[in-house]
Biopython code that builds the backbone (N, CA, C, O; Angstrom):
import numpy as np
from Bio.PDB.StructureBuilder import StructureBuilder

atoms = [
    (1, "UNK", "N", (0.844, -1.161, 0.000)),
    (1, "UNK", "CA", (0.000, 0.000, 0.000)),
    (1, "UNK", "C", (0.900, 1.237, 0.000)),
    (1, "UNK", "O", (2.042, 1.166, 0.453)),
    (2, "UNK", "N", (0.473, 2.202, -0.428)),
    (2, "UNK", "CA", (1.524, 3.480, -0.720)),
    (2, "UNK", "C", (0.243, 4.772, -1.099)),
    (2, "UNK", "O", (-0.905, 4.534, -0.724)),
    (3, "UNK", "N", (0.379, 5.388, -1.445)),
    (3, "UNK", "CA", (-0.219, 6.790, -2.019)),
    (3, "UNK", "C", (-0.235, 7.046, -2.919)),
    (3, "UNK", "O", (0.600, 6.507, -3.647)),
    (4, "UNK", "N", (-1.355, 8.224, -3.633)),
    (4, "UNK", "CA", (-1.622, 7.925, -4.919)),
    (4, "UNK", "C", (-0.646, 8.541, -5.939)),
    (4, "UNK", "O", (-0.973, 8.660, -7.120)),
    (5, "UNK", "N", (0.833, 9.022, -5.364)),
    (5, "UNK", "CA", (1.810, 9.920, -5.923)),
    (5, "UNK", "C", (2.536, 8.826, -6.617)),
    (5, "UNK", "O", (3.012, 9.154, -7.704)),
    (6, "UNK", "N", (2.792, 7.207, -6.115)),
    (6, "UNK", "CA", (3.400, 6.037, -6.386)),
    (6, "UNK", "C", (2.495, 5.024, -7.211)),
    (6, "UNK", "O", (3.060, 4.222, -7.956)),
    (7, "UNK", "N", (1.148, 5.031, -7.108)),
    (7, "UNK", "CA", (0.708, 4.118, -7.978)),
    (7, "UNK", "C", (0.403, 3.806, -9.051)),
    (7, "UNK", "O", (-0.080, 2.683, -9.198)),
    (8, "UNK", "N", (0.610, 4.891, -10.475)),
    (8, "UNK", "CA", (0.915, 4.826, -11.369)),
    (8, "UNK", "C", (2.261, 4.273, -12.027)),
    (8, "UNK", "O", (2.333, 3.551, -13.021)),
    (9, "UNK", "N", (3.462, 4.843, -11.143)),
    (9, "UNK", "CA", (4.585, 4.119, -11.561)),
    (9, "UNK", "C", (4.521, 2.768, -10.969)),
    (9, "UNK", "O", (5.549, 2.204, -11.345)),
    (10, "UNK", "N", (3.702, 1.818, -10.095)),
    (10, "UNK", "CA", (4.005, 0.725, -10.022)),
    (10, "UNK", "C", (3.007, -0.044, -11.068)),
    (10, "UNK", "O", (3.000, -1.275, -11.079)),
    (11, "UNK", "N", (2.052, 0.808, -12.063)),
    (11, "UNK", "CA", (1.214, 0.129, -12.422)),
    (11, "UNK", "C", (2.228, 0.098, -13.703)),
    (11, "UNK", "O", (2.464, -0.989, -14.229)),
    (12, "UNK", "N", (2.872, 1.385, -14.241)),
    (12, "UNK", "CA", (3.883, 1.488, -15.711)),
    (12, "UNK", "C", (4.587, 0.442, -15.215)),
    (12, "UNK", "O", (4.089, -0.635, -15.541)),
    (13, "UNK", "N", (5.401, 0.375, -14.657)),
    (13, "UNK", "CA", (6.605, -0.485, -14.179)),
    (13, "UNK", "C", (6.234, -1.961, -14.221)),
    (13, "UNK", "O", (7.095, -2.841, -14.237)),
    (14, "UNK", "N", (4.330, -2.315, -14.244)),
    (14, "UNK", "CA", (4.689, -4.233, -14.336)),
    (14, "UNK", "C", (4.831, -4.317, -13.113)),
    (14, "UNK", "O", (5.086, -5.515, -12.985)),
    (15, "UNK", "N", (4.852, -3.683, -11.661)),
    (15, "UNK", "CA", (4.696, -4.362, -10.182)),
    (15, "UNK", "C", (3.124, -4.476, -9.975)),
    (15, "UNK", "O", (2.640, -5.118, -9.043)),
    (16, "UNK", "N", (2.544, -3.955, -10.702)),
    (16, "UNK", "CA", (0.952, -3.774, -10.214)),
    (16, "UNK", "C", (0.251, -3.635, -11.785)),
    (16, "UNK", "O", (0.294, -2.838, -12.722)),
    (17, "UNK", "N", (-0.486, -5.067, -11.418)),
    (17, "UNK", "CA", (-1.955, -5.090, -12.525)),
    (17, "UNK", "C", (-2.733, -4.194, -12.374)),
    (17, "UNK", "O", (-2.793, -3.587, -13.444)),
    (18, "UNK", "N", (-3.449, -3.705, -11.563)),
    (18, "UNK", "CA", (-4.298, -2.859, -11.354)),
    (18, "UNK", "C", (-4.345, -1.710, -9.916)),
    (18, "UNK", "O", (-4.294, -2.081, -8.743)),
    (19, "UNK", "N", (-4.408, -0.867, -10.193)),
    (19, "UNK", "CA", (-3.925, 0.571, -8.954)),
    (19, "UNK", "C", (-5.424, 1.455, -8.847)),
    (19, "UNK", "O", (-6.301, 1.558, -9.705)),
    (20, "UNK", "N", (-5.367, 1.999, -7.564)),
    (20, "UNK", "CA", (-6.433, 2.865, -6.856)),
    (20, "UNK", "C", (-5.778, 4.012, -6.442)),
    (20, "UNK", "O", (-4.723, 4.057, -5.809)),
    (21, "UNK", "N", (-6.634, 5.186, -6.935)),
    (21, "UNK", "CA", (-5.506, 6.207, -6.490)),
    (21, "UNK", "C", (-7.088, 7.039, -5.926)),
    (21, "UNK", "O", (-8.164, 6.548, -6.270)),
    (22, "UNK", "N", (-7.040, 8.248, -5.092)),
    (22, "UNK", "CA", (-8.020, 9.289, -4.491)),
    (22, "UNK", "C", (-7.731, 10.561, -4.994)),
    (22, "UNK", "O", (-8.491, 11.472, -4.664)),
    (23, "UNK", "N", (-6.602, 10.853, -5.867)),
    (23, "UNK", "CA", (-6.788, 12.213, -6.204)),
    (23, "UNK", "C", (-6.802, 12.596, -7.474)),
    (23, "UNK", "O", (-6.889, 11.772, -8.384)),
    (24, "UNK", "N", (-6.721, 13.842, -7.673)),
    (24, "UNK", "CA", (-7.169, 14.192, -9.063)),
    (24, "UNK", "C", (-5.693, 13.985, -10.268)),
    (24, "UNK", "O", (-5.980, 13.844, -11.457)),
    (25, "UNK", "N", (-4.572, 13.985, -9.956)),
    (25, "UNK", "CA", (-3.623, 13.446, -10.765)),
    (25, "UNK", "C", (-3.565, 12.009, -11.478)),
    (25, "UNK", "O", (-3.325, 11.009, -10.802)),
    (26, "UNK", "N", (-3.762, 11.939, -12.693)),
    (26, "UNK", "CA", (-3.855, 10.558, -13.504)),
    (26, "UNK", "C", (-2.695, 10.427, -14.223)),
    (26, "UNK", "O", (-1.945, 11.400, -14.298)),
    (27, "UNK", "N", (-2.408, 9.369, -14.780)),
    (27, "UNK", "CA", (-1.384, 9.531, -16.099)),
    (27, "UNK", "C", (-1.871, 9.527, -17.026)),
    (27, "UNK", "O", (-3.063, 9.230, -17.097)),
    (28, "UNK", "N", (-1.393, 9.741, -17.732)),
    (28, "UNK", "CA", (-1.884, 9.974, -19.358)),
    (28, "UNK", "C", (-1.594, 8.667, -20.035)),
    (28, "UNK", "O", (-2.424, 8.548, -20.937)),
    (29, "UNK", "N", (-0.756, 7.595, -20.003)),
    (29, "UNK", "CA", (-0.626, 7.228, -20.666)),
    (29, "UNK", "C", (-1.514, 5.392, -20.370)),
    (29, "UNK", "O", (-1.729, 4.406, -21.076)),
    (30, "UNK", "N", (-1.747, 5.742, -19.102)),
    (30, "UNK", "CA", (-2.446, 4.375, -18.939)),
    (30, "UNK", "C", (-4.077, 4.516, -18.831)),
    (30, "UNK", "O", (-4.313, 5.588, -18.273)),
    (31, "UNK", "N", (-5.187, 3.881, -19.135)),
    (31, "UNK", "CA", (-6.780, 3.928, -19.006)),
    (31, "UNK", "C", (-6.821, 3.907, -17.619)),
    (31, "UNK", "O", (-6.071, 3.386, -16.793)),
    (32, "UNK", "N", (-7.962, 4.653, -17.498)),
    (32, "UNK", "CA", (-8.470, 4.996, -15.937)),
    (32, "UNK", "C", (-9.929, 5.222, -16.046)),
    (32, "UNK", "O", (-10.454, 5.726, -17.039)),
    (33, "UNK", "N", (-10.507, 4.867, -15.083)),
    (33, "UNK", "CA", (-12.186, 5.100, -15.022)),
    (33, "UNK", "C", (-12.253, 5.174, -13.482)),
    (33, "UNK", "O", (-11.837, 4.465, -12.566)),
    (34, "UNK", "N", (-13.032, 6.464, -13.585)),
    (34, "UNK", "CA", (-13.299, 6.671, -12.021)),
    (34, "UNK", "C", (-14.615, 5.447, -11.761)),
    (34, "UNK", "O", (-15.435, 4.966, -12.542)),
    (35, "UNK", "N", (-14.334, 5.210, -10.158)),
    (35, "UNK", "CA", (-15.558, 4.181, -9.935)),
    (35, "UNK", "C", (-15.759, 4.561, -8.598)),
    (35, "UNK", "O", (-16.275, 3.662, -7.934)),
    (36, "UNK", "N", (-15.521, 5.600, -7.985)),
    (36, "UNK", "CA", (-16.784, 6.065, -6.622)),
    (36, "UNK", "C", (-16.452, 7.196, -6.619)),
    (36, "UNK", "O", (-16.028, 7.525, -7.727)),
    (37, "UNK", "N", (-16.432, 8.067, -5.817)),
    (37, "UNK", "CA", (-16.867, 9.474, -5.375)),
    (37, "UNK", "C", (-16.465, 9.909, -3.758)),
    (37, "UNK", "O", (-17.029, 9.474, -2.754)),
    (38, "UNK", "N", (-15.473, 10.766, -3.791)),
    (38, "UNK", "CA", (-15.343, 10.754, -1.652)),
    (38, "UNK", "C", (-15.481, 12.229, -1.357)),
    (38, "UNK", "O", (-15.338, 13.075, -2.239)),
    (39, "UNK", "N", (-15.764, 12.523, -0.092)),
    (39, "UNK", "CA", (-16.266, 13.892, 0.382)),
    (39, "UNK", "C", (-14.915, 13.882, 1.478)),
    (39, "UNK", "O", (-14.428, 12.946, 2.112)),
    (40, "UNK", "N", (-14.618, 15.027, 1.426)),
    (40, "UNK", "CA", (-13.978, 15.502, 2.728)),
    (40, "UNK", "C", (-14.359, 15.705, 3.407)),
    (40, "UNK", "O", (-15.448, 16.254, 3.240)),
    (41, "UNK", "N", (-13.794, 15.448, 5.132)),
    (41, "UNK", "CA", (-14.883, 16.349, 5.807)),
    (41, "UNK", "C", (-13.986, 16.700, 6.817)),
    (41, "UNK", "O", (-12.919, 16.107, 6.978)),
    (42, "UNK", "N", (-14.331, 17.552, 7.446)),
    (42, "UNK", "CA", (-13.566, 18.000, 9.190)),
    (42, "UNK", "C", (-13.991, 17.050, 10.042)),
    (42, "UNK", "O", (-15.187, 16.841, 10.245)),
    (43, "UNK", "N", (-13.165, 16.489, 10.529)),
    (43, "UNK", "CA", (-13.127, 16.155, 12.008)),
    (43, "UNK", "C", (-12.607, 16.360, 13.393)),
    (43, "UNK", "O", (-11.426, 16.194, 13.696)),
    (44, "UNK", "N", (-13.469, 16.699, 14.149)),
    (44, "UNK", "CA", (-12.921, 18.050, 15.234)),
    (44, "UNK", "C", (-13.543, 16.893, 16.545)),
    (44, "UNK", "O", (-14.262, 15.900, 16.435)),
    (45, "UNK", "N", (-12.966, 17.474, 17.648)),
    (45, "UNK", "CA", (-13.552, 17.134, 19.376)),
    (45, "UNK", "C", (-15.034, 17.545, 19.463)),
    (45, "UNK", "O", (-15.508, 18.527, 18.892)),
    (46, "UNK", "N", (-15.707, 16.683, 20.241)),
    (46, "UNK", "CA", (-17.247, 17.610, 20.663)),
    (46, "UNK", "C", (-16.496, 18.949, 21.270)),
    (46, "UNK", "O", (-16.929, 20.010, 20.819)),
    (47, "UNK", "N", (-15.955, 18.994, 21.757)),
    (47, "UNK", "CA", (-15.606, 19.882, 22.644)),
    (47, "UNK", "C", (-15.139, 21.450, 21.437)),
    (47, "UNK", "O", (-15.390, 22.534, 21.965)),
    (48, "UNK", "N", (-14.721, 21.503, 20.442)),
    (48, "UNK", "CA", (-14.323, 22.260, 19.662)),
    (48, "UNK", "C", (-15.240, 22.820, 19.232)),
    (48, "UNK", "O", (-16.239, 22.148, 18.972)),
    (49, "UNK", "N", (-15.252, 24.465, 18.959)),
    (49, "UNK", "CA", (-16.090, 25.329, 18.338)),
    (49, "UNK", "C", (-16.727, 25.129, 17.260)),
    (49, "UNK", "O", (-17.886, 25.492, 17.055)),
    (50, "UNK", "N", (-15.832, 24.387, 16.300)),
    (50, "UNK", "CA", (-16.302, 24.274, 14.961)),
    (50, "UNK", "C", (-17.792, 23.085, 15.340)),
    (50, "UNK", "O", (-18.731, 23.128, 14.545)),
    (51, "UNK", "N", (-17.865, 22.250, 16.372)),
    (51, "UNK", "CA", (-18.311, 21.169, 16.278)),
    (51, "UNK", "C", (-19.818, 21.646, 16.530)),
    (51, "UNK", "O", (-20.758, 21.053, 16.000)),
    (52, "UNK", "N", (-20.026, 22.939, 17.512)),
    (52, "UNK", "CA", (-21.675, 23.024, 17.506)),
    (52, "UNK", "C", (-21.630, 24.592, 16.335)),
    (52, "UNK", "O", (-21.969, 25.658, 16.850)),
    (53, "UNK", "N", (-21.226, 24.587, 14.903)),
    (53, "UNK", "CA", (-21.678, 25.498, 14.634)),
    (53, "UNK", "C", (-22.489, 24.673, 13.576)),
    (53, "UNK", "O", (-22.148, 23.544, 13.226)),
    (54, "UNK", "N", (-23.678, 25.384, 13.059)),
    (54, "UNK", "CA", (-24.858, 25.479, 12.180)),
    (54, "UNK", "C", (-24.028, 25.326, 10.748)),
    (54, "UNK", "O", (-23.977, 24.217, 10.217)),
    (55, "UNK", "N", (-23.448, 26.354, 10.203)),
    (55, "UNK", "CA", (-22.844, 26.670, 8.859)),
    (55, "UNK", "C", (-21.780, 25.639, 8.594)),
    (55, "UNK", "O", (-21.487, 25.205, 9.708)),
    (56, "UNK", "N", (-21.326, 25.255, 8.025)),
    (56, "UNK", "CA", (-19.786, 24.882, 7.278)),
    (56, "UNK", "C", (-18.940, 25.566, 7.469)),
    (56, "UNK", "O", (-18.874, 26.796, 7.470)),
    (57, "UNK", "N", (-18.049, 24.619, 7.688)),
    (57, "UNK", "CA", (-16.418, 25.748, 7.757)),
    (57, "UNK", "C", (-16.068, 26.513, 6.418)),
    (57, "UNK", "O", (-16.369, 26.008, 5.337)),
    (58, "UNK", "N", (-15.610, 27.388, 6.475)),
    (58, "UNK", "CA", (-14.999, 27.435, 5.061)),
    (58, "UNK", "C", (-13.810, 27.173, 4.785)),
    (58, "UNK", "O", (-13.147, 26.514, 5.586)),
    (59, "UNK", "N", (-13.143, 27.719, 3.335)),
    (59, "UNK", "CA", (-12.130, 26.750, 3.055)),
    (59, "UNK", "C", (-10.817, 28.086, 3.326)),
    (59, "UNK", "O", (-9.592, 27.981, 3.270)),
    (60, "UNK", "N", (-11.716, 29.334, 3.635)),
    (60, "UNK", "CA", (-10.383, 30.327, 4.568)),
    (60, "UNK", "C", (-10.254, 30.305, 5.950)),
    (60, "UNK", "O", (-9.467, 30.878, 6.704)),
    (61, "UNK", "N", (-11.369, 29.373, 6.181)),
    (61, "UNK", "CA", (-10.986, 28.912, 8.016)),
    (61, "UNK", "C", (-9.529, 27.923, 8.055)),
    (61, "UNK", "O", (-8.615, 28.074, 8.865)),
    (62, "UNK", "N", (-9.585, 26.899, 6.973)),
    (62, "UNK", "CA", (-9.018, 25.978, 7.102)),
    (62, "UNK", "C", (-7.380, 26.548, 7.433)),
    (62, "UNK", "O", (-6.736, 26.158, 8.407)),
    (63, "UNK", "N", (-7.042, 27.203, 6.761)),
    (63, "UNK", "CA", (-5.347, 27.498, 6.441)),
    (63, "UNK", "C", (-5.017, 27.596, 7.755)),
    (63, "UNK", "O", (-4.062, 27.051, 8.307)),
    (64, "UNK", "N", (-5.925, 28.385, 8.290)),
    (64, "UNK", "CA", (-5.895, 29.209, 10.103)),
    (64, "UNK", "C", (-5.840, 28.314, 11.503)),
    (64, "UNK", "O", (-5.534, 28.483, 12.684)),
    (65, "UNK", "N", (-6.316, 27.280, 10.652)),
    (65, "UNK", "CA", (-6.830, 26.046, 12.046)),
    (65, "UNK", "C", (-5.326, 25.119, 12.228)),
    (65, "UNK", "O", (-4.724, 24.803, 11.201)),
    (66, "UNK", "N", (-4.902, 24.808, 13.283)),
    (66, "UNK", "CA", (-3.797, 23.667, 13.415)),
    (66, "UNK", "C", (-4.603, 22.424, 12.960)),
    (66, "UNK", "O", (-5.588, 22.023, 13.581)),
    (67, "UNK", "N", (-4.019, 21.714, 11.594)),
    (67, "UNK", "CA", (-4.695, 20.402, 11.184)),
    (67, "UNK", "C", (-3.402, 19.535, 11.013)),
    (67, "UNK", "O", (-2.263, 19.925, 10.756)),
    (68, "UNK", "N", (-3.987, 17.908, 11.276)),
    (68, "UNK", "CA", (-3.922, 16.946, 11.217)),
    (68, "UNK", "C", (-3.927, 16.252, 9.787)),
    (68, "UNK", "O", (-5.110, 15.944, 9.638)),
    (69, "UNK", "N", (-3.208, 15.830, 8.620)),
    (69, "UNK", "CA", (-3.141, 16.010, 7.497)),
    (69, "UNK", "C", (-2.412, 14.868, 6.611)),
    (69, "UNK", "O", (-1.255, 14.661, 6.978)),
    (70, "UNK", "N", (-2.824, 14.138, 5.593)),
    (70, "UNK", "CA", (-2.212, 13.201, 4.973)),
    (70, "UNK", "C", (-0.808, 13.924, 4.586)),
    (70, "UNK", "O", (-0.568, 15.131, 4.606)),
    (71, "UNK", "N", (0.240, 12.622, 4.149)),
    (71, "UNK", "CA", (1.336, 13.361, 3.685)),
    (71, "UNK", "C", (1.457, 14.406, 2.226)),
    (71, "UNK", "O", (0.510, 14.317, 1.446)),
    (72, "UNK", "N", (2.559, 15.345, 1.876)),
    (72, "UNK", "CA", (2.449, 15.225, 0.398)),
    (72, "UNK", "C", (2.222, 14.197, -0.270)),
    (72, "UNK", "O", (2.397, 13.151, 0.355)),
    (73, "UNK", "N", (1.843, 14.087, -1.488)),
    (73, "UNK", "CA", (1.673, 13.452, -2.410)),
    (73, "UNK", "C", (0.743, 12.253, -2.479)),
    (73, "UNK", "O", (0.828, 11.540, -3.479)),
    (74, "UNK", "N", (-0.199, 11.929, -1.463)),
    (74, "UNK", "CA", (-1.549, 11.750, -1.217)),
    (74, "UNK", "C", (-2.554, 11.942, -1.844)),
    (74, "UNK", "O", (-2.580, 13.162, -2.004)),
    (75, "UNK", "N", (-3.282, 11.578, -2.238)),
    (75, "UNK", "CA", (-4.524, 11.497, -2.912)),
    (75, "UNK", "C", (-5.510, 12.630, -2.256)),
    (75, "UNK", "O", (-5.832, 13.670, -2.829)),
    (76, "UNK", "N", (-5.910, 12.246, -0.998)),
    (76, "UNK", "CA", (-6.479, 13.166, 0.397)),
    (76, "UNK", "C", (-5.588, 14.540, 0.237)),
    (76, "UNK", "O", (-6.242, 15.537, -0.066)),
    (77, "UNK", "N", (-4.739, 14.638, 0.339)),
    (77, "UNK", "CA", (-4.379, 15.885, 0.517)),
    (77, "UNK", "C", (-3.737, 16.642, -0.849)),
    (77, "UNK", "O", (-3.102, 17.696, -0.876)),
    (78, "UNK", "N", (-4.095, 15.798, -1.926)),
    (78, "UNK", "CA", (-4.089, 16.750, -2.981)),
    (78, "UNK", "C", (-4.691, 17.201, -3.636)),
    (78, "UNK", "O", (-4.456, 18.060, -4.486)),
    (79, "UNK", "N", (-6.087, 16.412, -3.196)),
    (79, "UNK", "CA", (-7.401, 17.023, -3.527)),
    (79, "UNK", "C", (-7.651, 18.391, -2.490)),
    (79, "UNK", "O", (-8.066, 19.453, -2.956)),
    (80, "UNK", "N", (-7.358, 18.225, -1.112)),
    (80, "UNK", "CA", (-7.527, 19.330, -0.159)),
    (80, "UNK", "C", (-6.718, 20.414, -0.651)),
    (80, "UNK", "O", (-7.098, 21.496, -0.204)),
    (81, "UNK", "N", (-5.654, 20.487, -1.482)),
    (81, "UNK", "CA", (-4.750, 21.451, -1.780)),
    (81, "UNK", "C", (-5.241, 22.299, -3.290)),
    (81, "UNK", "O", (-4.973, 23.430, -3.697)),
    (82, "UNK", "N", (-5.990, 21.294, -3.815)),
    (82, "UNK", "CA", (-6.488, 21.630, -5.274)),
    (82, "UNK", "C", (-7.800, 22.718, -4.629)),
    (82, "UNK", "O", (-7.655, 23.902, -4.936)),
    (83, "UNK", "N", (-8.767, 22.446, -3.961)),
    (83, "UNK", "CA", (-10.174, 22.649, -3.659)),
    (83, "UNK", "C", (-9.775, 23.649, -2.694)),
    (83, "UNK", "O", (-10.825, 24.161, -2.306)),
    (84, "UNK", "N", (-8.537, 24.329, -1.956)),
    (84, "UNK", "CA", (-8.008, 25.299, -1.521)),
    (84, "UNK", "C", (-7.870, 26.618, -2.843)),
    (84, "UNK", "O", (-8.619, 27.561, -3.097)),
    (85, "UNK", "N", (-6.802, 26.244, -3.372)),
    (85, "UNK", "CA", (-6.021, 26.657, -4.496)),
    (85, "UNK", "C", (-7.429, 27.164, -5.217)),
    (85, "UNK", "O", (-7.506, 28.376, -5.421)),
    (86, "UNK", "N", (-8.540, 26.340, -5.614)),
    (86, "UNK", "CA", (-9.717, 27.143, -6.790)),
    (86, "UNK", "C", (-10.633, 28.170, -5.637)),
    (86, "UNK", "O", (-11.491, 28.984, -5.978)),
    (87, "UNK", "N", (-10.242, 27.914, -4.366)),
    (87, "UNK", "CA", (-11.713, 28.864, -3.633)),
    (87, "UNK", "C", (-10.406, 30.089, -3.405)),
    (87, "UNK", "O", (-10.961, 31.108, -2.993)),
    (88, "UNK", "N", (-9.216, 30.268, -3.507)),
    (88, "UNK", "CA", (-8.550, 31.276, -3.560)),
    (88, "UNK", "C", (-7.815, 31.453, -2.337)),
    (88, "UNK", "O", (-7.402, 32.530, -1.906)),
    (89, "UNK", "N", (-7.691, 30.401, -1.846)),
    (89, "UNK", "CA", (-6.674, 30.336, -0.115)),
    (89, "UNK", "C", (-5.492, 29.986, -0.386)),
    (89, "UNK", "O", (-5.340, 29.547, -1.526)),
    (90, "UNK", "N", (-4.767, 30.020, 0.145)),
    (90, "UNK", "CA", (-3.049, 29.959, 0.293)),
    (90, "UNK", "C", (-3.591, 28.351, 0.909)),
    (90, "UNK", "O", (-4.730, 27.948, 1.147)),
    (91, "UNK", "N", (-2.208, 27.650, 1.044)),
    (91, "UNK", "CA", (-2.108, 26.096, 1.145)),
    (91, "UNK", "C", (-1.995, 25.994, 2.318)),
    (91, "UNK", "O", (-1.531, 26.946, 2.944)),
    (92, "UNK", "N", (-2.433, 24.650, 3.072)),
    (92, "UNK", "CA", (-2.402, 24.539, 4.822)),
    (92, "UNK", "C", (-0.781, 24.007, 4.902)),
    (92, "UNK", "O", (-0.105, 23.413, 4.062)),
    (93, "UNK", "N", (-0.535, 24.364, 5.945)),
    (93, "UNK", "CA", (0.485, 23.890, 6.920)),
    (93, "UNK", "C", (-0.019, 23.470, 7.533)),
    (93, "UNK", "O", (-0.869, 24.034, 8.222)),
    (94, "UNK", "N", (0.429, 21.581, 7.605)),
    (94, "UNK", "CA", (-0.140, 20.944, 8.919)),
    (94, "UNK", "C", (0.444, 20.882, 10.335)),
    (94, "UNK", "O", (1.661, 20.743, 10.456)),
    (95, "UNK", "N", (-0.327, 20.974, 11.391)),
    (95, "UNK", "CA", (0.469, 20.821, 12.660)),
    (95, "UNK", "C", (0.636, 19.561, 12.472)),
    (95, "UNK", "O", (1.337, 19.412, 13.473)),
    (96, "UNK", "N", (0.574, 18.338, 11.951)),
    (96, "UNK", "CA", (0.847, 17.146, 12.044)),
    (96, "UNK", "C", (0.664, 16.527, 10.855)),
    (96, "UNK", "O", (-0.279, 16.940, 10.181)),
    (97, "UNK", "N", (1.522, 15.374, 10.292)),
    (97, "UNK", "CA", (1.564, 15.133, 8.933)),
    (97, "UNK", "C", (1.521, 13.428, 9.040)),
    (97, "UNK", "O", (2.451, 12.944, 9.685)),
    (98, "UNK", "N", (0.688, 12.632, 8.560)),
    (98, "UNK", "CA", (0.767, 11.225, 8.302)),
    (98, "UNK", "C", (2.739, 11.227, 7.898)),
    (98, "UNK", "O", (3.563, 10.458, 8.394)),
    (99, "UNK", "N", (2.856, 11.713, 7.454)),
    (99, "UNK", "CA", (4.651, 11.857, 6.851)),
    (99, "UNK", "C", (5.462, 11.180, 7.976)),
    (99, "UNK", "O", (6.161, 10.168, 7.909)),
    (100, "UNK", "N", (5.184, 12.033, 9.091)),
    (100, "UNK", "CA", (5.474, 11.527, 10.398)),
    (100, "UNK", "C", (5.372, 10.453, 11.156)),
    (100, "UNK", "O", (6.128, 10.185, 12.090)),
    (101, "UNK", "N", (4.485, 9.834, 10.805)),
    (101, "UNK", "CA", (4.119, 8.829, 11.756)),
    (101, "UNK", "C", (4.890, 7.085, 11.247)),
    (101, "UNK", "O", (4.841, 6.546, 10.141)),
    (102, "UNK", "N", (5.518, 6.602, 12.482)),
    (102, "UNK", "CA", (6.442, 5.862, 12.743)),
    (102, "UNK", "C", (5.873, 4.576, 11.865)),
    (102, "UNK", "O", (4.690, 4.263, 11.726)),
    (103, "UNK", "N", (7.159, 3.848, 11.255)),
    (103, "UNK", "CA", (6.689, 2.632, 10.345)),
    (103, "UNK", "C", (7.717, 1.862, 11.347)),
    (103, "UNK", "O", (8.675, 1.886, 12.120)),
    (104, "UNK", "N", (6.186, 0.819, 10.329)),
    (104, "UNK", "CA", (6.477, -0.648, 11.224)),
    (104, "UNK", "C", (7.643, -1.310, 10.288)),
    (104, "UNK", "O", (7.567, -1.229, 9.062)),
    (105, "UNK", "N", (8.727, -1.971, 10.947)),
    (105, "UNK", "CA", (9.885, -3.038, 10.209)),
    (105, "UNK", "C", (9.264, -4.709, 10.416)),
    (105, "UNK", "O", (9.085, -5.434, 11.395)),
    (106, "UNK", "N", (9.080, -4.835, 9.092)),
    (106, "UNK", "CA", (8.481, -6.514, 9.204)),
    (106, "UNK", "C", (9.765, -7.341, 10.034)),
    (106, "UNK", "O", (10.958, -7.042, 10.088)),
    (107, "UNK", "N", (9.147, -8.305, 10.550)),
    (107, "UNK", "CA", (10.547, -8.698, 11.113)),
    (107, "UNK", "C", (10.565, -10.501, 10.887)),
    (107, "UNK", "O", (11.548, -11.157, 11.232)),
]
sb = StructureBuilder()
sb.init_structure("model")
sb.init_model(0)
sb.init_chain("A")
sb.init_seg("    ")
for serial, (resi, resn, name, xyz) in enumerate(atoms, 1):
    if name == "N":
        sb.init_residue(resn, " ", resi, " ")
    sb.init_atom(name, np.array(xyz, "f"), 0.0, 1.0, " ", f" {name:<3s}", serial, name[0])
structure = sb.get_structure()
């Protein structure tokens, strides 16, 4: 398993018959057909402001908020960076990055 920045080259390369990717980057040179549909969403504490408001966040709250965040080159977070980028916000800095988080050594 890897991210959707790697699964085209393992599909060119002959390591992988068939690949799943979540974001909007395809290759050009191999067939692709989208086959579902995913929503983003915030996920916050009951305890957090955002959690009893009525409205939607918007997408100039987001930059402002300390978030929790897939790595670069992610599917998840390059759709969050695209859907930033068209509503006219500057890009998040995450307080915390999947990037980070400790891998397991098969043993």
């Amino acid at each position: 398993m890897t991210n959707s920045e790697h699964v085209p080259e393992l599909v060119e390369s002959g390591e992988a018959d068939i690949g799943f990717i979540e974001g909007p980057r395809l290759s050009r040179v191999m067939s692709t057909r989208q086959v579902a549909e995913d929503r983003l969403v915030v996920v916050v504490d009951p305890a957090h402001p955002w959690a009893r408001r009525r409205e939607p966040v918007s997408a100039r709250e987001l930059p402002r908020a300390p978030l929790v965040l897939r790595e670069s080159g992610s599917g998840t977070r390059q759709t969050l960076d695209r859907a930033l980028h068209l509503a006219g916000c500057e890009r998040v800095r995450p307080w915390w990055s999947s990037a980070r988080r400790p891998r397991c050594a098969a043993r």
